[in-house]
C-alpha positions in Angstrom: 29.6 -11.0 -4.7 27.1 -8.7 -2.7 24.1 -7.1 -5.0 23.6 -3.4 -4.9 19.6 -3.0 -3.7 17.4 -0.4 -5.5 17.4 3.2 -3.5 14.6 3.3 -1.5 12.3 5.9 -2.5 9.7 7.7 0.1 7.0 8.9 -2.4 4.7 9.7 0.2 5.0 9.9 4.2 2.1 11.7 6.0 1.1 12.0 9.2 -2.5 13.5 10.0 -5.1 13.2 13.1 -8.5 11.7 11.6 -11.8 11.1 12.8 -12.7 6.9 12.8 -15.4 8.3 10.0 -12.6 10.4 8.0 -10.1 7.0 7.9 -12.9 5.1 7.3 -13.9 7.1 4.3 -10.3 7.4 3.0 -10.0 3.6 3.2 -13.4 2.9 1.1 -12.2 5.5 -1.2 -9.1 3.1 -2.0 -10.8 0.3 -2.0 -12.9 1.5 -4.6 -10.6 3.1 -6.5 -8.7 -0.2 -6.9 -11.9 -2.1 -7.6 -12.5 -0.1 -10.5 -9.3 1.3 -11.9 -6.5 -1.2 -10.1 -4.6 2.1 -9.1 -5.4 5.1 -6.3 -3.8 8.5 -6.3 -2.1 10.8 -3.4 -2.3 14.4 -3.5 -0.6 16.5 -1.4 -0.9 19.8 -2.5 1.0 20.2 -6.4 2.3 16.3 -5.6 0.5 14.1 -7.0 1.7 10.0 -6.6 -0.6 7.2 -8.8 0.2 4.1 -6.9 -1.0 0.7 -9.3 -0.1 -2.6 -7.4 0.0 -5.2 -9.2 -2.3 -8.1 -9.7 -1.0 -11.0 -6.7 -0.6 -8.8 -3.5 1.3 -9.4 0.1 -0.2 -8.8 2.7 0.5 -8.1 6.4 -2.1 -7.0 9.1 -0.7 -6.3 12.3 -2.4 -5.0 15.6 -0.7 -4.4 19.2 -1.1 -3.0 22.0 1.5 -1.1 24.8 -0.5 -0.1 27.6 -3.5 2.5 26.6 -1.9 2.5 22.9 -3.1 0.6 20.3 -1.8 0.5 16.2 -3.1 -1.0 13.4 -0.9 -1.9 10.6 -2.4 -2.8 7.1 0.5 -3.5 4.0 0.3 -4.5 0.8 3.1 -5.1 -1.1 4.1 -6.3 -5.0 6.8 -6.3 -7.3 7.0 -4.4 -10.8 6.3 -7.1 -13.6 5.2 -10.4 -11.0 3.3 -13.1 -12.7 1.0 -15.3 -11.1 1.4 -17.6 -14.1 2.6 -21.4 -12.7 5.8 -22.4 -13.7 5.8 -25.4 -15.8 8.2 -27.7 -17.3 8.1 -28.8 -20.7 
């Protein structure tokens, strides 16, 4: 029997030119964020998102290259409820 998957839900997509020092900013301004309060919010204008990962992340960094184009991909990704408790058998 196939499983229904969860909807997926775009909460935020943006798309934005940014100066290396803007990015670089925005990126410290997660980190920190996280750091202090393990969550970050997006606003985009009345919208605002709280995103709060959980505590055991994955993560993915990509980079590549087509010609004169270059991307850089950073992901983190968690599930609702993880735990990075060992499983034991008693």
């Amino acid at each position: 029997m196939k499983k229904n998957k969860p909807l997926k839900i775009r909460e935020v997509d943006r798309k934005q030119p940014q100066s290396l020092i803007e990015f670089a900013d925005m990126l410290e301004d997660i980190a920190t964020k996280l750091k202090a309060e393990g969550s970050f919010s997006v606003v985009e204008g009345d919208k605002t998102t709280v995103i709060t990962p959980g505590s055991q992340l994955r993560t993915e960094f990509t980079y590549k290259t087509r010609g004169n184009k270059h991307e850089v991909e950073i992901q983190f990704k968690w599930r609702d409820n993880e735990s990075n408790e060992p499983l034991t058998i008693k």
